[in-house]
N, C-alpha and C positions, 0 to 999 in steps of 0.2 A: 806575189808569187816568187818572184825573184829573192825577196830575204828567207822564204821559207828554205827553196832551192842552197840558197848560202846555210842555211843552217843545217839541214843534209848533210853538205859535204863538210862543214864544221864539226858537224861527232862522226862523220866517219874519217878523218883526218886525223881527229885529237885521239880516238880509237886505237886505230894503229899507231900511231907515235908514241900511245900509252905501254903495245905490249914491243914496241922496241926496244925502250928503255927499259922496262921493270928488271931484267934481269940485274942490272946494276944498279937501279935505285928505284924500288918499290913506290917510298914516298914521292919524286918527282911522278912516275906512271901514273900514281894515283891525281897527284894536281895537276895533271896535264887531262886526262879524263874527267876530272868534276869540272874542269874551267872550260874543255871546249863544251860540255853537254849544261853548261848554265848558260855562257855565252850564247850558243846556240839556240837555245828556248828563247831566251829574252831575244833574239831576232826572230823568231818564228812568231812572239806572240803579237809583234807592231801587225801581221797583214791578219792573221786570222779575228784578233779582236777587230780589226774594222772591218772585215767580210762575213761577220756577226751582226756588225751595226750598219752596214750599207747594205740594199740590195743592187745597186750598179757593180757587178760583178763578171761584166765583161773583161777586166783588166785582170781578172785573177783566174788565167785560165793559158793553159801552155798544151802545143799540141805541133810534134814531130815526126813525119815518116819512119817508120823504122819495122824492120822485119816485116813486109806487109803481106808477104806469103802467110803468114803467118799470126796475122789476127788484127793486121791494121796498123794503126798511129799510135805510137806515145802519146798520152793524152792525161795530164793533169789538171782539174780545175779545184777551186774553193770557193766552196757555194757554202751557204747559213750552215747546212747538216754536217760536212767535214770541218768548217770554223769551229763549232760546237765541241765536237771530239780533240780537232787538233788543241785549244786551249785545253784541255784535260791531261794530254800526254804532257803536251810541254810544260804544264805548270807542275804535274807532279813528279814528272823526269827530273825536274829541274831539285827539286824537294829529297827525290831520292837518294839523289847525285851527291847530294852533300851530307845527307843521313849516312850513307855509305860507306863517305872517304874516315870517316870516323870509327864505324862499325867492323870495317873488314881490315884496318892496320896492322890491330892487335895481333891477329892472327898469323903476319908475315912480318915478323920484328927482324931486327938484323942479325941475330942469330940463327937466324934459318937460313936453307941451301935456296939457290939459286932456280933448281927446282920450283920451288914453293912462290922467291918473286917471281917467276915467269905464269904460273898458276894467276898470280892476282893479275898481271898483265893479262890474260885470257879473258879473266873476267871480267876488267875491264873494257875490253874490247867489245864481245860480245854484247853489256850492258847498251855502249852506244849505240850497236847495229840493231839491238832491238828498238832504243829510240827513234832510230830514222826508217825504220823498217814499218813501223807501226804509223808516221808521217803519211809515209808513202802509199799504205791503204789506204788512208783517207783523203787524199788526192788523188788517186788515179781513177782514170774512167776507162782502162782497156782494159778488156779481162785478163790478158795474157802477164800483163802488167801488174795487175792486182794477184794475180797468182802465185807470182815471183816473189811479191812483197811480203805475201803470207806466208809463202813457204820459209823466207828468211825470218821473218819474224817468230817463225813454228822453232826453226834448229837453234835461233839466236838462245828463247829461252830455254831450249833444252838444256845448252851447255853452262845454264844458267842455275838450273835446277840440280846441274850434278857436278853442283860445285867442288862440296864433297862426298870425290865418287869413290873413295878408301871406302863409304859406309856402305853396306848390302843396302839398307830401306830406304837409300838415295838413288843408285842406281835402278833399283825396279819401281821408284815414281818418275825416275828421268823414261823410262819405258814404257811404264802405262802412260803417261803423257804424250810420248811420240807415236805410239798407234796412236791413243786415240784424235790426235790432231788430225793425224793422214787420214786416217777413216772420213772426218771430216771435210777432208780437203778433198777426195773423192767426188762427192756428194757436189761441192761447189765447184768442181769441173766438168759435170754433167750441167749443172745448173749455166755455166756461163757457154755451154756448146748451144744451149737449146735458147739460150738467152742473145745470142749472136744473130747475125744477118746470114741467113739461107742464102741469098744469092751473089753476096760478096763477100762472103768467109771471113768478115770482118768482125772481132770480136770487143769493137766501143761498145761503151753504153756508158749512159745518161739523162736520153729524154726518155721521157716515159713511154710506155706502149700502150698502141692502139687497146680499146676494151675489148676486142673480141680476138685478140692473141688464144692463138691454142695452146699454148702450152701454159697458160696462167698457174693453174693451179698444181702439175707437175713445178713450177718454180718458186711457189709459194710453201710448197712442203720439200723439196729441194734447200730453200734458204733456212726453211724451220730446223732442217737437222744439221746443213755445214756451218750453219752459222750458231745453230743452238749448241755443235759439242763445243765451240770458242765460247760459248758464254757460260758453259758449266746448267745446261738446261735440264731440270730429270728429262729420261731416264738416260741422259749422255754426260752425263757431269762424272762419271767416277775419279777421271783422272784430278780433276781439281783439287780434292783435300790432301793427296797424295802429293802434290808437285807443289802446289802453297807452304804445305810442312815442309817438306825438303828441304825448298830454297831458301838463301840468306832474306835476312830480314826483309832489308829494303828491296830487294827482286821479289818478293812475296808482296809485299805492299803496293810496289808499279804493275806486276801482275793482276792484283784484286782488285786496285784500283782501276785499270787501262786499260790493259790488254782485254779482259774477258769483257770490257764493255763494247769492244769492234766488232762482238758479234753481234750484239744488241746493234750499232751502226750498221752490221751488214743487213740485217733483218727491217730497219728502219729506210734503209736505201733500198731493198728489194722493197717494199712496201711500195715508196715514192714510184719506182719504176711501174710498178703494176696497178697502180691508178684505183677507181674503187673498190673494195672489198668484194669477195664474196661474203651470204650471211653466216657461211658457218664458219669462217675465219678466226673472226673474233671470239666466240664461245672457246673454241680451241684453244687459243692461246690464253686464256682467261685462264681454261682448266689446267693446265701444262702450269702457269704460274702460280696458280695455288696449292696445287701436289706440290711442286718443287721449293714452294717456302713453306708447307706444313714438314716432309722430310725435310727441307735442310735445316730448320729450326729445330726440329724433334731429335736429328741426331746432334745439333753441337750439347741440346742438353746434358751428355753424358760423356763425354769423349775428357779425358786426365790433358789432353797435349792441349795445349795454349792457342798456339797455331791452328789446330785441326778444327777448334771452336770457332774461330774467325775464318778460316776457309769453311765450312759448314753453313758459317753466318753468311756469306756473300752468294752461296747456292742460293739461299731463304730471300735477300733482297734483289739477286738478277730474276727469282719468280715474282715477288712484286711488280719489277720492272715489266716483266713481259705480261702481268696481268694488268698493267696500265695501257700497255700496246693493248691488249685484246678488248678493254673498255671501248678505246678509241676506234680501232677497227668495226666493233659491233654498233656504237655509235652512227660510224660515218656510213656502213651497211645500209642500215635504218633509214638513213638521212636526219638523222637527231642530232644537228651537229654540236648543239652542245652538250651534250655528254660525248660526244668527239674528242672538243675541246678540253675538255676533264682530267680523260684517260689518258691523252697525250702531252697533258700537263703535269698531270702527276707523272708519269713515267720521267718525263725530260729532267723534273725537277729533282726525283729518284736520281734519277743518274748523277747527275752532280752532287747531289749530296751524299751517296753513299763512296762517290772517284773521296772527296774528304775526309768521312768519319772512317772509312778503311784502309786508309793509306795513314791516317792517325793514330786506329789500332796498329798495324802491324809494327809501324813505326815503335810506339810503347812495348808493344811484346816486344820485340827486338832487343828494348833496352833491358827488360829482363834476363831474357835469352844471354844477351850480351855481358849481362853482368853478374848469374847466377849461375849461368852457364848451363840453364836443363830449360823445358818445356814445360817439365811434369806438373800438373799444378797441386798434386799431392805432397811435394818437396817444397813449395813457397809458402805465401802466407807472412805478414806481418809487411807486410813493404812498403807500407803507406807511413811505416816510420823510418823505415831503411832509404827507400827510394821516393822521396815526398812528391817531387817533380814530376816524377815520372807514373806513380799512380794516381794523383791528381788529373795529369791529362790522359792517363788511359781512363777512369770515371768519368770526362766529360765525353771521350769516345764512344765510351760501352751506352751512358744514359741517350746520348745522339742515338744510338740504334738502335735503344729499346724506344725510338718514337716519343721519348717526355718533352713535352712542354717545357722550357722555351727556345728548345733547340732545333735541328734544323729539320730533321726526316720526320717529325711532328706533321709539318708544312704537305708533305709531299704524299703522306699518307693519307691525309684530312684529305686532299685532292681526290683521292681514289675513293674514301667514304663517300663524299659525295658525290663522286661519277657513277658508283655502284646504286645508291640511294636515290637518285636521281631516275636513274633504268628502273628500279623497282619502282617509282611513280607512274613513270611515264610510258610503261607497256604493262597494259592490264591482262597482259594472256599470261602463259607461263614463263615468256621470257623475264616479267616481272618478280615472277615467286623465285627466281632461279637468282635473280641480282641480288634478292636479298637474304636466300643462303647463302651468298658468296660473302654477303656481308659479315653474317656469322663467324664464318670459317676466317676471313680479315682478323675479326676480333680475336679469334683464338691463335690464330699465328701469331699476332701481336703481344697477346699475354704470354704465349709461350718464350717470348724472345726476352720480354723482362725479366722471368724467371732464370733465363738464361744466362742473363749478363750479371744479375744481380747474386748466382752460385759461383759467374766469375769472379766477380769483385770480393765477393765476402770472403770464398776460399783461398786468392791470390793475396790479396792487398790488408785483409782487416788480420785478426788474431793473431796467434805466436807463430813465430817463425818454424817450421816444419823440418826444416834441413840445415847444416852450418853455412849451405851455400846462401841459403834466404837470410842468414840472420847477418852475414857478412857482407850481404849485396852492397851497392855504390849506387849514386845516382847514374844517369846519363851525363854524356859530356856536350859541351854549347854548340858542337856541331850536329850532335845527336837532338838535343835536346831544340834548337832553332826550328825546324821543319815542323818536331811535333805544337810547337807555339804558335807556329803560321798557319797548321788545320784547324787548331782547333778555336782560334779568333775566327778563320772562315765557317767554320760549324756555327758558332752564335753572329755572326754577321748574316748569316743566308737562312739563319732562324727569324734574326730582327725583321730585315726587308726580302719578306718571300716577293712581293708585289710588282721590285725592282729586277728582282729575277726571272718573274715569268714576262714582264716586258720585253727584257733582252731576250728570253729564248723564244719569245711568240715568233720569232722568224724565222724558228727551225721548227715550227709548230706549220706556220701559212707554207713554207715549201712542203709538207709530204701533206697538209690536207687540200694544199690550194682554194684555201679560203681565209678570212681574217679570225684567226683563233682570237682574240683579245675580243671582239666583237661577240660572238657567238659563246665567250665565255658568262656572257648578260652579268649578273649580278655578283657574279663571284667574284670577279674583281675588285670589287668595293670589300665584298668579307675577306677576301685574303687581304686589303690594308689596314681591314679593323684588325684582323688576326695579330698581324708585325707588332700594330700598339700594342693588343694584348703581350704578347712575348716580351716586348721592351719593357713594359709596366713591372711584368714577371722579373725580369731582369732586376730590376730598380729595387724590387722588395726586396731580393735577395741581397743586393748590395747594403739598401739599410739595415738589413738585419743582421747580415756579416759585422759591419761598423758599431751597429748596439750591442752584441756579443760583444766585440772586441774589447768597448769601452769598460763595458760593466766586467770582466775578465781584469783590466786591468786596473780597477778600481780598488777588486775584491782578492784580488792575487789567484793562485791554484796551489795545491795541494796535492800530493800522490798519497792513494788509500789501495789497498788491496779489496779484492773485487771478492764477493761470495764465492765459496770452493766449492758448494754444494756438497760440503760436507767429507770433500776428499782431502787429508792431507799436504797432498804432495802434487798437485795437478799435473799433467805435463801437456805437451802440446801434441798427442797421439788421443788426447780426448777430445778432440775439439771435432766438429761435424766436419766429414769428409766434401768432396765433392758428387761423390754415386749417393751416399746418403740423403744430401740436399734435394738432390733431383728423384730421389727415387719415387715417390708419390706421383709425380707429375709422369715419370718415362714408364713405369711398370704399372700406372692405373686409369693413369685419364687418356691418355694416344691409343692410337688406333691402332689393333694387332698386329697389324704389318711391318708397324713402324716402332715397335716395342722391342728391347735388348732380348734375349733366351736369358734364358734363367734358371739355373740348376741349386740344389739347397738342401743339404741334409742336416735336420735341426739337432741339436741335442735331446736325446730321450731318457728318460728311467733317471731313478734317485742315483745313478752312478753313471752319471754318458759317459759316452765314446766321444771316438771325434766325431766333429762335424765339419763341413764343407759349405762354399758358399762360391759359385761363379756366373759370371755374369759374360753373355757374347754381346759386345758392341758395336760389331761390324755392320757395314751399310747391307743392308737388306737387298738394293737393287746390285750389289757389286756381289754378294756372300751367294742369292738365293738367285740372282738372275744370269751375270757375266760368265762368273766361277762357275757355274751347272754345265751353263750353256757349252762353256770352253770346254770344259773334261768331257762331254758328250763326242763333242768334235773332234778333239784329241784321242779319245778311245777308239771313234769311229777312222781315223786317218792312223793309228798303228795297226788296222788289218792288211795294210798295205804295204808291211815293212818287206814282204817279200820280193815287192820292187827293184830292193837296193841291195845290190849285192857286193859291191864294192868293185866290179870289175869294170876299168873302162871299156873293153871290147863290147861289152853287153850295153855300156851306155850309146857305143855306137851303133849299135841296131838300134834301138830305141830312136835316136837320133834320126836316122835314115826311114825308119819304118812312119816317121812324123812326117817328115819331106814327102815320101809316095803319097802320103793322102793329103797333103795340101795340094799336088800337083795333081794326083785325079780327081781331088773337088773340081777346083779349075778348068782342068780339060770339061769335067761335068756337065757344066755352067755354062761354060763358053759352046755348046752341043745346043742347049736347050734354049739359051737367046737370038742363035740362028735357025 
């Protein structure tokens, strides 16, 4: 606890000393900010990786008087569940940090005003305080204290997200963001009032509560929505593709990665608190997670921005996630515990692998963004010759997420196959037939997402360059280019030996089931280490076959030929399949009406047409058809009131005064009728 503590004040230290300086030297600001926020990881991860691996976890546990009118002790411990999360933050802080100092220089060269360095000083600052801000949640055990930590970590990324706030559609996602956090945050303030001691207004926690707690289920759907709008949950996730686009690369990447998995952490900690399920817990969350990866899958099909795909993408795996919690939860309801073990296998295992393959994407977009200077993915294209490095490991990213063999969300998914498959055996009522529609709908999320990635890669990285910006792009640079080599070794590393991973996590499995998950996991322990061979074998072919290409290549030499024109002259790279075209089969025939673009279309007619017209609405269904209604409803309803305001303050002070007389004749009321 103590090196973690050190490492707190180590990025908030290196923090401010960053935006001290920046004014007069951008680049020291900057290596004073990547050097405390590395340093600082690499001391945070000596205690949490051993409070991973021991459960004597009395030494990892801090707890001070403070403010006790006011909700009790300062209380931090590191137990398996926060170990878990904090190696997450700290290793991809740490990844960011350096992805960054590379990423954000350019933009503040020495020709720029002073202004501008104190700008990167900000954002350096802030960067830190969301590192240690995010720590601090998952160490603290007073709510008052976790409240704090959230709220900072809420404004850290805002001023994160609007980085640049010159642009209008940065500042109004730095806004949808900040509602909808507080709304959020709301929600988990109710949640830690009711969650508190009645009779000592003491607001710890950390043992678990009695089973016959009344307010279980008020705090179980309390955590479902403060914690679900932190993890981007439908129908509370709007803010997420919004504030992911916005922000700079690597803040987009520690976001997808981190951040939005605390809520998943808060939801995994209320869970632990509140001891066994109810039975309809788990079907809930099952459902919540398969809507929220059929739309968020359904919408990156079609979206032009880079970014907005990968944010889309992480709506789609935080519902996996939370359909692995609900496996688990329906599981442990049952008393089935192994299909417990299953769903909170595959979740756990979800989580670490998507904090990797997303923090891998954003990182490769990044290098695009960085180097093409646009999103659009109508403007790229060809970069797998421009940019070799760098769409090589965005492919192994993208294939990581579309689930292929031998990589690593393969592993994590096949968990949830068989948790679900499992339920559909082993309850022959309808809870049975219902596990294995969910299987279905699995499978079709899944295929959706390959579709998905593979209109990203073909569109971005394969054919002719789209724009002069795609066809002049640059690689990444080594400081750029370091971080994305270090995920994506971890993607096929944690593809090879799933078996070594669900060992170490089984400890954040036995604290929230309080049982031996590795035990009750019976047989699937043995196929998830046949599985690893499998993937290593996989592995191996592809290497030999790499190496026998190679040879016979350079045996035979190569040749450049031109490729069929189908008959056109002059080709250009405006004939090539768009990105709406690719998808269009898939978004305008096979999904489901709700989740399908509008679509307007006036074709050409008669031996002499006119014009014709072709548009298409992309916008989120739950933000266009549900927010936006809702809000202009409310809005219209709250301008009948404009006659309120008249601009005079004498008028406000009757208003004023006219409030005061009836709080004080409530009172007098009150105080009448208790005598």
């Amino acid at each position: 606890m103590t090196l973690l503590l050190w490492a707190i004040g180590l990025l908030l230290g290196s923090g401010m000393a960053a935006l001290l300086v920046s004014r007069k030297s951008p680049i020291l600001a900057t290596r004073l900010a990547i050097g405390g926020v590395v340093i600082g990881c690499l001391l945070g991860l000596v205690p949490a990786s051993a409070a991973l691996y021991d459960w004597g976890i009395g030494a990892n546990a801090l707890s001070e008087e403070w403010m006790t009118e006011l909700g009790g002790s300062l209380r931090l411990r590191l137990d398996p569940l926060s170990a878990f999360f904090a190696i997450l933050i700290l290793g991809i802080s740490a990844l960011a940090a350096v992805y960054g100092g590379e990423y954000m220089l350019p933009r503040n060269d020495a020709g720029q005003s002073k202004t501008a360095n104190k700008k990167l000083g900000f954002a350096w600052f802030f960067f830190n305080v969301l590192v240690a801000s995010m720590l601090l949640v998952v160490l603290a055990r007073n709510g008052l204290l976790f409240l704090v930590a959230w709220e900072i970590m809420a404004l850290a990324s805002y001023f994160l997200v609007t980085y640049e706030s010159e642009r209008e559609d940065v500042c109004r996602a730095g806004w949808i963001y900040l509602v909808a956090t507080h709304l959020g945050t709301a929600f988990l303030l109710i949640f830690f009032v009711l969650l508190g001691d009645t009779e000592t207004g003491s607001l710890d926690f950390g043992i678990p509560l009695a089973g016959d707690h009344p307010a279980r289920t008020a705090l179980f759907l309390l955590a479902v929505v403060g914690f679900g709008t932190k993890a981007g949950l439908v129908p509370f996730h709007v803010w997420l593709p919004e504030a992911h686009a916005a922000a700079p690369s690597h803040v987009s990447a520690l976001m997808s990665a981190v951040m939005i998995k605390l809520g998943i952490y808060g939801l995994l900690r209320t869970i632990y608190l509140l001891g066994t399920p109810e039975p309809w817990w788990g079907p809930t969350l099952m459902i919540i997670g398969l809507v929220g990866g059929l739309l968020g899958i359904s919408q990156a099909l079609y979206q032009r921005d880079l970014k907005r795909v990968l944010a889309y993408s992480s709506i789609e795996n935080i519902g996996l996630i939370t359909l692995g919690i609900g496996i688990g939860l329906w599981g442990w309801s049952a008393d089935q515990m192994g299909i417990a073990a299953l769903g909170f296998a595959g979740a756990i295992l979800h989580i670490w692998n998507h904090a990797l393959m997303k923090g891998l994407m954003f990182f490769a977009a990044g290098g695009v963004v960085h180097s093409t200077g646009t999103r659009d993915m109508e403007k790229l294209g060809g970069l797998i010759k421009t940019m070799p490095w760098t769409a090589t490991l965005l492919i192994v990213g993208a294939a990581a997420l579309a689930a292929l063999p031998p990589l690593n969300a393969f592993v994590s998914e096949w968990l949830l196959y068989l948790g679900l498959l499992r339920a559909g055996l082993d309850f022959p009522d309808s809870r049975g037939l219902g596990a294995l529609l969910a299987v279905g709908m699995l499978a079709t999320i899944g295929g959706l997402t390959a579709v998905c990635f593979v209109r990203l890669l073909g569109i971005a990285c394969l054919g002719t360059a789209r724009s002069d910006e795609a066809r002049h792009a640059h690689d990444a640079g080594p400081a750029m280019r370091l971080p994305m080599l270090i995920l994506a070794s971890l993607c096929i590393a944690s593809g090879v030996l799933p078996l070594v991973l669900i060992t170490v996590f089984s400890r954040v499995m036995n604290q929230i089931l309080g049982a031996d998950a590795l035990a009750n996991l019976d047989s699937t322990g043995a196929s998830v280490a046949v599985l690893g061979w499998v993937q290593l074998a996989i592995w191996a072919a592809i290497g030999c076959s790499a190496a026998l290409l190679w040879r016979l290549v350079s045996k035979s030499g190569t040749a450049a030929h031109g490729t069929w024109d189908c008959g056109f002259a002059a080709p250009t790279a405006r004939m090539q399949y768009t990105g709406r075209s690719f998808a269009e089969i898939m978004a305008e025939r096979l999904l489901p009406l709700p989740f399908r673009p509008r679509v307007s279309r006036t074709g050409p007619q008669g031996l002499f047409p006119g014009q014709s017209s072709f548009q298409a609405d992309c916008s989120d269904p739950v933000t266009e058809r549900g927010y936006v209604w809702l809000f202009q409803r409310v809005g219209n309803a709250c301008m009948r009131l404009w006659w309120v305001q008249h601009g005079t303050i004498n008028l406000y002070l009757v208003y004023l005064m006219v409030l005061i007389f009836l709080g004080l004749a409530w009172m007098t009321v009150r105080t009448w009728v208790l005598l």
